[in-house]
N, C-alpha and C positions, 0 to 999 in steps of 0.2 A: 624559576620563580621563588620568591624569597616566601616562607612560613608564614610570617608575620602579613606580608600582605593579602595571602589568601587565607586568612584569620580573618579580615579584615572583611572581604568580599561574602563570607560565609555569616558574619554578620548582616552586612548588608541585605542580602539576600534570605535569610529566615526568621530575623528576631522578631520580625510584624507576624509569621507563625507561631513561636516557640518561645521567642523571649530570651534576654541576654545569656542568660545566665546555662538552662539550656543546651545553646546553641554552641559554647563553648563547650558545654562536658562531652557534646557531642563531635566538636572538631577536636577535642585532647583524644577522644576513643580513635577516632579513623586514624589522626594521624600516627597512634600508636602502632595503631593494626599495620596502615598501608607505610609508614615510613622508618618507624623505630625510631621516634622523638617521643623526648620525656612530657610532663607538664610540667614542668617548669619551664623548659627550655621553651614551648609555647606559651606561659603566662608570661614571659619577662622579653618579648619579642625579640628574641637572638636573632640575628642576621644569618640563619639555616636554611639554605636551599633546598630544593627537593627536585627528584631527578622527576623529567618530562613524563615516563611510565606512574611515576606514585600522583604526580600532577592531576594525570588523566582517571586513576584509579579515583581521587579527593571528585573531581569535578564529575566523575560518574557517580558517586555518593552523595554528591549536592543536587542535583538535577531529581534524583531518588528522593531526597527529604522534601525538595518541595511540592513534591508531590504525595506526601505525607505517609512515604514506607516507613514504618518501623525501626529504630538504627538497628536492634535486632536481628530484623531479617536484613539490613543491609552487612552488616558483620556477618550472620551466619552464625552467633553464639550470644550466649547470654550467661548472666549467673543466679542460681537456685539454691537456696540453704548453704551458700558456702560449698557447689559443685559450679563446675562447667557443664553448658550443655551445647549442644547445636541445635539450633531453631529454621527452620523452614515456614515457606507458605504453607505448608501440609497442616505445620502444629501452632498451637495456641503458644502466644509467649506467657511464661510463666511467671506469675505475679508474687508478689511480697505477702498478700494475704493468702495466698494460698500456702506459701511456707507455712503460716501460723496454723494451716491446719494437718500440715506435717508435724510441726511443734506438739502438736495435740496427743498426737500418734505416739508419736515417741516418750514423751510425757508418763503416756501407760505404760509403758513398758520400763524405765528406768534399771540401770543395772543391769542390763539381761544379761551379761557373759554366761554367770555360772548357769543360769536355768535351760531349761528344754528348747526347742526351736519355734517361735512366732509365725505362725502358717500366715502370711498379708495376701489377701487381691486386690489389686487396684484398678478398677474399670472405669475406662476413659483415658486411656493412660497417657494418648496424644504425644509428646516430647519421652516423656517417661520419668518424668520428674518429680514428683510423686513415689513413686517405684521405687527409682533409685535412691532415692535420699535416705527412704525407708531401707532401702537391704545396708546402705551405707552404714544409717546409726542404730539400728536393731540387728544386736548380734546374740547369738545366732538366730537367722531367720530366713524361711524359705518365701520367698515372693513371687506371685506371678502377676500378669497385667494383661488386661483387654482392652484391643479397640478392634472400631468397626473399620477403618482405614486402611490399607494396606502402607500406603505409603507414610503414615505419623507412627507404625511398628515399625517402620524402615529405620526410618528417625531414630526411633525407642531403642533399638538395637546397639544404634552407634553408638548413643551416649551410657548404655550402659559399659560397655568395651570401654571408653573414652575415662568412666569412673571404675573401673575396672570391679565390675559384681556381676553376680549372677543373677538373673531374672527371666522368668518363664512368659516370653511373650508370648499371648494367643489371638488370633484373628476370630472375630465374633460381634455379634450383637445383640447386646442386653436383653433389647426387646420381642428379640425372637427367645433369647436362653431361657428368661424369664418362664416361656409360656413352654418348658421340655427339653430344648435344645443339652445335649448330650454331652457338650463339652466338657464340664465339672464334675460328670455324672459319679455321683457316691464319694466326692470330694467336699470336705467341710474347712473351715478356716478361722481363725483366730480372730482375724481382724478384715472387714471389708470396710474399702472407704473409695468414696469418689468425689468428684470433683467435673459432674456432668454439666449438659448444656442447660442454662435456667434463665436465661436474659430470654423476657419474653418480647415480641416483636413492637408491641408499645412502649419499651423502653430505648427505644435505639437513640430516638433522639436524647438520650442524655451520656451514648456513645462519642468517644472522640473519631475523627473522619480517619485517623492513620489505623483504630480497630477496623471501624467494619469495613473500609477499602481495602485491606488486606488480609485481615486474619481469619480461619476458616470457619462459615458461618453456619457449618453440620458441627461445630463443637462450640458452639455460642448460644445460638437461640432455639428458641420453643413457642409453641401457637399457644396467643392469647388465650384461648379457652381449655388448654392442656396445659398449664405449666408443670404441674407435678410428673410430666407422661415419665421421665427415668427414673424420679424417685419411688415412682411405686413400681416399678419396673424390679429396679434395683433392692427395693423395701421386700418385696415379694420373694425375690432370688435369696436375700441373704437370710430370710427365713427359712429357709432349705438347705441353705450352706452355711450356715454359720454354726459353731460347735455352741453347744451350753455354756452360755455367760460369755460367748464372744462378741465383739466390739464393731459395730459399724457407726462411720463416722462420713460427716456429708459437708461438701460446702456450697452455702445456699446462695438464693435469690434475699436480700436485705427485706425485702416489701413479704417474705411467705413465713416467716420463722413459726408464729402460732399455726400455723396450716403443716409445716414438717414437723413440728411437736406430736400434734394431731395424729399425723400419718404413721409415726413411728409406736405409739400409745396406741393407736389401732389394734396394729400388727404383733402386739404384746411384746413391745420393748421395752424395759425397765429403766430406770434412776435416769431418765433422759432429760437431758441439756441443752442448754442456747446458750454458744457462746458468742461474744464479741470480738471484732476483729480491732485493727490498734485506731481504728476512726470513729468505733465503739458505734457501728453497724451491725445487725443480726447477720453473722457470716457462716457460726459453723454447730453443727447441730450433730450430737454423741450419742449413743444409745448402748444398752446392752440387751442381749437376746434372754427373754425369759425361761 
């Protein structure tokens, strides 16, 4: 089967989902993956065959998109601040705004070769994307990262290997640690940041069908009448662990920014921030520990 006309069919078949434009970036990706064709050589429809095996590979990733999987999870990879990661049904794909709140991270710390080592937790750590970008561009820095998952640590694991850093994965849950849990115990840290579940169940409907169909909905959403349950979970923890003048950073729910100001001013954290993400949404909310 020639390129160009199962170009044509993948059209056919998704642009009334996805739209032209789309639907190509996303037949340049498979074909890259499953065949070793350039984009160009699929924009300028060369007369390039593809053997029966990558055929079947293409039409098992069609059958997948209209059913609105993720290209994501259909690749099995993704890119995060300029890393490769691997993605699974386990983990959340990881988004563009949530880089900015890596950006954030690292921001603080500029320059660090020459200085001391930047203690980071990262809970929720899901993919581990987050984690890793952070032990990537903060040097030196000892990182470690929690979920409650076993199998999005599984995940976490590979793509640190994959970026080649070191990172202290722990199995755990917030909202037990929060109230004693022993794991950290007499361990403090520099910088704590997450990136937890904050879509509350009354917003789904403003969810696309390829999120909440697939991606996992223990690292997504929160009940209407609890939104804040990890923030203060997490609010609470990092009063305990966090050194004098260390840095917890969050990224939120758009609709709660005065309500995480709030929570964090509570909890006597100091010179605290709302920032904006690049759609200039309440995304990402900075504190320091008093």
């Amino acid at each position: 089967m020639l390129v160009k006309d199962l170009k044509q069919l993948f059209h056919k078949e998704l642009d009334a989902i996805y739209g032209k434009d789309e639907v190509f970036s996303f037949f340049f990706m498979l074909t890259e993956q499953y065949c070793n064709i350039s984009r160009l050589d699929v924009a300028l429809d060369t007369k390039i065959s593809i053997t029966k095996e990558e055929q079947e590979s293409l039409f098992k990733a069609l059958e997948s998109l209209k059913q609105h999987t993720p290209i994501q999870y259909i690749l099995g990879e993704t890119e995060f601040y300029g890393l490769p990661f691997k993605v699974n049904a386990n983990t959340l794909i990881p988004r563009p705004e949530t880089e900015e709140l890596v950006q954030l991270v690292v921001d603080a710390y500029p320059e660090q070769n020459s200085k001391a080592k930047v203690s980071i937790l990262d809970i929720g750590t899901g993919s581990g994307c987050i984690a890793i970008s952070l032990a990537k561009n903060i040097v030196p820095s000892s990182v470690s990262a929690l979920d409650v998952s076993a199998k999005a640590l599984e995940q976490a694991r590979q793509n640190a290997v994959l970026n080649n850093v070191e990172v202290d994965f722990v199995a755990g849950d917030i909202l037990t640690m929060a109230e004693g849990d022993s794991a950290f115990k007499n361990i403090t840290f520099d910088v704590i940041v997450s990136n937890p579940p904050y879509v509350r169940n009354l917003e789904k409907l403003e969810m696309q069908a390829n999120v909440l169909e697939n991606e996992p909905h223990l690292a997504l959403f929160v009940a209407d009448d609890n939104p804040l349950l990890f923030y203060k979970a997490i609010t609470g923890f990092a009063v305990q662990h966090l050194k004098q003048n260390g840095q917890l950073f969050f990224e939120i729910n758009e609709y709660l920014g005065p309500e995480m100001i709030q929570l964090l001013e509570d909890n006597g954290f100091k010179d605290v921030q709302l920032k904006q993400d690049f759609f200039g949404k309440d995304r990402m909310v900075k504190g320091t520990k008093g």
